[in-house]
C-alpha positions as CSV (number, residue, x, y, z in Angstrom):
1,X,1.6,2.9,-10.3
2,X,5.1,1.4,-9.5
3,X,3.9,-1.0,-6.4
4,X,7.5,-2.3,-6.5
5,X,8.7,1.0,-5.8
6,X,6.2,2.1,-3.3
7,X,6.3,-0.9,-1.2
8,X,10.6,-0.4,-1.2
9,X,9.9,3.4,-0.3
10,X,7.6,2.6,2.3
11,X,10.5,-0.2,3.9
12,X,13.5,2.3,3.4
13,X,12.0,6.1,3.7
14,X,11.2,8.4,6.6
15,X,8.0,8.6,7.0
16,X,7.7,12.1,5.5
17,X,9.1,11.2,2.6
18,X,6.9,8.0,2.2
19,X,4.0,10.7,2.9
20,X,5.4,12.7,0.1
21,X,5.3,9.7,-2.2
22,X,1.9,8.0,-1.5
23,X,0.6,11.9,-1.9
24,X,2.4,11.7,-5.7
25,X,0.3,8.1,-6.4
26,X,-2.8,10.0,-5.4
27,X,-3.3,8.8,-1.8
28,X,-2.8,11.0,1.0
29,X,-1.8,8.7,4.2
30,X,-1.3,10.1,7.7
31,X,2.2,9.8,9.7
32,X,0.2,6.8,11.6
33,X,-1.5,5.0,8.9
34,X,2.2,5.3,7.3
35,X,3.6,3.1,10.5
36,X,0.3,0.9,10.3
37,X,1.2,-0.1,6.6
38,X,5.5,-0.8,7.3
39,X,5.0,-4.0,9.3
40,X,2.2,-5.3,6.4
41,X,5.1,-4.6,3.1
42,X,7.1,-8.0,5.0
43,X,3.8,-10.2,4.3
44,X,3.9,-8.9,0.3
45,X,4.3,-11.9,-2.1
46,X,5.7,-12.2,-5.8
47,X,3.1,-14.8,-6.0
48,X,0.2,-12.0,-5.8
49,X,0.6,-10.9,-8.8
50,X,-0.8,-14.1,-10.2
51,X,-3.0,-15.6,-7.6
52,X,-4.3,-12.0,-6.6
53,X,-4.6,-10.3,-3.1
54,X,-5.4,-12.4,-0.4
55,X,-8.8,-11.2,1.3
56,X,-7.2,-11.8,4.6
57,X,-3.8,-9.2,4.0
58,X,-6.6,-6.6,2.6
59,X,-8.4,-6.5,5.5
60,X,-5.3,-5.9,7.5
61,X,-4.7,-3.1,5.3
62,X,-7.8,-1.8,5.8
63,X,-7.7,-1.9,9.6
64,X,-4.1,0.3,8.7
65,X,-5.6,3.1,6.7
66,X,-9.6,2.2,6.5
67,X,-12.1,1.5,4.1
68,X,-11.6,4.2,1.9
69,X,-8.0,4.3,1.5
70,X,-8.1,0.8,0.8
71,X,-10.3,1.0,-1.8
72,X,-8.4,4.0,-3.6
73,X,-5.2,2.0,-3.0
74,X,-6.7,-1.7,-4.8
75,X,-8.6,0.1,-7.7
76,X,-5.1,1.9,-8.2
77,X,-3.8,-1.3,-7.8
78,X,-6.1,-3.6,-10.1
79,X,-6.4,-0.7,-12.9
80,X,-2.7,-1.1,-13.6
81,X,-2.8,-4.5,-13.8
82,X,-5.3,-4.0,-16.7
């Protein structure tokens, strides 16, 4: 999964469109979990990638799109950084 492109679809797309994508990466998110997520992509840091996801930014995700979502989206997330 491209997270870099994702996270720049989810900033500069309508929300259709970021629909359309998160549907390609195998999760299906609503119009309004969509609008939950686009204020969350300005907290994203560079520095994740080596200290991991902060357990305070994933619960705001999951609050966004709930537990299971969340889950699909971090295994997605963790299995490509296998």
């Amino acid at each position: 999964m491209d997270y870099a492109r994702l996270l720049s679809e989810i900033k500069m797309s309508s929300d259709d469109e970021v629909k359309m994508l998160a549907r390609q990466y195998g999760i299906d998110l609503s119009i309004s979990e969509i609008r939950a997520l686009r204020p969350l992509v300005e907290e994203v840091s560079f520095h994740w990638i080596f200290t991991g996801v902060p357990e305070p930014f994933i619960q705001k995700v999951r609050k966004a799109i709930g537990n299971q979502k969340t889950e699909i989206l971090f295994k997605k997330y963790l299995d490509t950084r296998k």
